[in-house]
N, C-alpha and C positions, 0 to 999 in steps of 0.2 A: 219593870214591874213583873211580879207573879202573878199570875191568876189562874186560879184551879177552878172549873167546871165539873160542878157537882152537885149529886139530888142520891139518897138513896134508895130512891126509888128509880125504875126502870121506864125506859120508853120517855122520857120528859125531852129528848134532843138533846144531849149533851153533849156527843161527839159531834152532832150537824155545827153547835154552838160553836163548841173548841177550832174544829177547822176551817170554818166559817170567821170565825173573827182571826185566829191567826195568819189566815191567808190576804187577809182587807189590812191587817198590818204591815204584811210585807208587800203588799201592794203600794203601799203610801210611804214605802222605801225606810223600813223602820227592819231592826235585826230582828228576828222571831223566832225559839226554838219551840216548835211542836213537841211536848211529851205524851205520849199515849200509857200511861199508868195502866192502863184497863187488860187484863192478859187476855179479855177476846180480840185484841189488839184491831179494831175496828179503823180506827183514825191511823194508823200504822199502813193499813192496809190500804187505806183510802190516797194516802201522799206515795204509795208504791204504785197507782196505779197515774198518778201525774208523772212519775220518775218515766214509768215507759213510757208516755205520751211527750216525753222531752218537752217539758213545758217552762217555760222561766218567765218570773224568777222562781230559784231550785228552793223549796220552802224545808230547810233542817227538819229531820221527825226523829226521834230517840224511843225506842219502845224498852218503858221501865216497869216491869211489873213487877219486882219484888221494892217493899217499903224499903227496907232497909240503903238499897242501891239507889233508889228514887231523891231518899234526900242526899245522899253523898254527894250523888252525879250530879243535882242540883244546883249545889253547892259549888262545884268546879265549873259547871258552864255559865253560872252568874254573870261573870264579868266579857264576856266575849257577844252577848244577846243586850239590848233593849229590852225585850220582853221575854219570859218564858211561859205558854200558857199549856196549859193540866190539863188530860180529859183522865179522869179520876176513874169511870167505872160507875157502875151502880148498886153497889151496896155498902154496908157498914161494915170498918173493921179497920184492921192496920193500914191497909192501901189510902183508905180514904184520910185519916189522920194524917198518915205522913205527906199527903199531898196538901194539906190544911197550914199544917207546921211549915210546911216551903213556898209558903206562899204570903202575898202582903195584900188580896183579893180573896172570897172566896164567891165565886158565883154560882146563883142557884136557878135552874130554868125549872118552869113549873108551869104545866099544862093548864088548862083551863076546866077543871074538873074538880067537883069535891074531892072526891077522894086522893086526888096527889095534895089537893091544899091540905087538908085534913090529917095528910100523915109525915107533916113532918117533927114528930115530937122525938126519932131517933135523930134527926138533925140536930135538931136543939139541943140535945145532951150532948153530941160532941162535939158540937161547936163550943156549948158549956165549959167540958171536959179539956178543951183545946186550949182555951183562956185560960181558966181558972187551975187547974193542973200544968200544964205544960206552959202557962205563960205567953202563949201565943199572942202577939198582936196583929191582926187583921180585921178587913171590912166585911163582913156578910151579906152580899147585894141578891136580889132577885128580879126576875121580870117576868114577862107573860111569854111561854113560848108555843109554838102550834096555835097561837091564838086561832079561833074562830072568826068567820068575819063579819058573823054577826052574832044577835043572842046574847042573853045576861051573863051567861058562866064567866065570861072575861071580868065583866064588871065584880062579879060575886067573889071570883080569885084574888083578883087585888084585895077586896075590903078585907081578906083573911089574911093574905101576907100583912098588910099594914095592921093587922090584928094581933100579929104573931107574939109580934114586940123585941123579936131577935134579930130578924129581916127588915134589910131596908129598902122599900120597893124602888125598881127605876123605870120611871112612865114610860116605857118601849115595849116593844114587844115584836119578835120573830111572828111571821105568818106558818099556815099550815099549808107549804106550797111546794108543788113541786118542783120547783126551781131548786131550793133546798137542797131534795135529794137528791135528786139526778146529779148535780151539781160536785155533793157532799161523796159522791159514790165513786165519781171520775179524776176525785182529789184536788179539782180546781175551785175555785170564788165564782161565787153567783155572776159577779161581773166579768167575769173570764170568759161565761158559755157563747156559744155563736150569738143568741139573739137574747141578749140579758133580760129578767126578770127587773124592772125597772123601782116597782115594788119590794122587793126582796133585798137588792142594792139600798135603797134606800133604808131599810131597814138593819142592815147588819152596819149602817155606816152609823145611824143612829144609837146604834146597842153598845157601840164603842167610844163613843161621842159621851155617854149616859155614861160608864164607865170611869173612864177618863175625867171627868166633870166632876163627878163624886172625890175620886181621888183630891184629884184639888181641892175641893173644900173642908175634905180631911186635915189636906197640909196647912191651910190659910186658918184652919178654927183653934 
């Protein structure tokens, strides 16, 4: 499966997301290719800094920043992966399409704030645009990421995603924890660090579980 992580808007965790689940895939012994689409090549940089820590298992990273190559390469590393997953970047335009189009997922993390709920109406036009032009068929999932861990905003987030009516929400949600970063920063899986974030584990095992789950009742409906 493809799955492209992406919001365009900034700061929502989408490279924590990307590497974070790719790394819990290839922990569960599953092929993974990491793309980093995004030219601040952030996630690129993140499994550079596993590479020196010699850490295994060696988690594939590909840094694709122009669209055009994106879907090519796509294309060709298809059959050699289980999964390939996307950190797209954070804004609108050709990158984020052609990572849309290569994909049979598109996931969207979305902070616990009005204003990320509030703006995703450039999403919905090209996810629109995705469909309805280019014939694309894929799922459009979201969740709650940096959740809070307490306070309405979380609750008020969801009622607007399941408001959207383009998004389909999935009951999980990443904490706002620094297990995360630290984690996301040194290239490895939350469940890799010396003294695991037992909470955070459980949570990105969860976010792929939710994922996965969907998919399936895509195929069975």
């Amino acid at each position: 499966m493809n799955i492209v992580v992406a919001n365009t808007k900034g700061g929502t965790g989408k490279t924590t997301t990307a590497v974070q689940l790719a790394l819990y895939l290839t922990g569960i012994g599953k092929k993974v290719l990491l793309v980093d689409a995004d030219i601040q090549g952030s996630a690129f940089k993140a499994l550079a800094e596993r590479g020196k820590l010699e850490i295994e298992p060696i988690q594939p990273c590909a840094f694709l920043p122009d669209p055009v190559q994106l879907r090519t390469q796509i294309k060709a590393y298809q059959a050699d992966y289980d999964h390939i997953i996307i950190d797209s970047g954070g804004r609108a335009g050709s990158h984020l399409v052609a990572s849309i189009l290569s994909s049979e997922v598109l996931l969207v993390p979305i902070t616990p704030s009005a204003v990320d709920a509030s703006a995703l109406g450039d999403l919905k036009a090209i996810i629109t645009d995705a469909r309805e032009v280019f014939g694309a068929e894929f799922k459009a999932l979201s969740f709650i990421s940096m959740a809070d861990v307490s306070g309405s905003d979380n609750f008020l987030t969801e009622k607007r995603i399941r408001r959207s009516g383009f998004l389909e929400f999935l009951d999980t949600s990443l904490g706002k924890r620094k297990a995360f970063r630290n984690a996301t920063a040194l290239g490895v899986g939350v469940y890799e660090m010396k003294n695991p974030d037992s909470k955070a584990c459980n949570e990105i095992r969860r976010l792929a579980q939710a994922i996965f789950t969907s998919d399936e009742e895509k195929q069975n409906s």
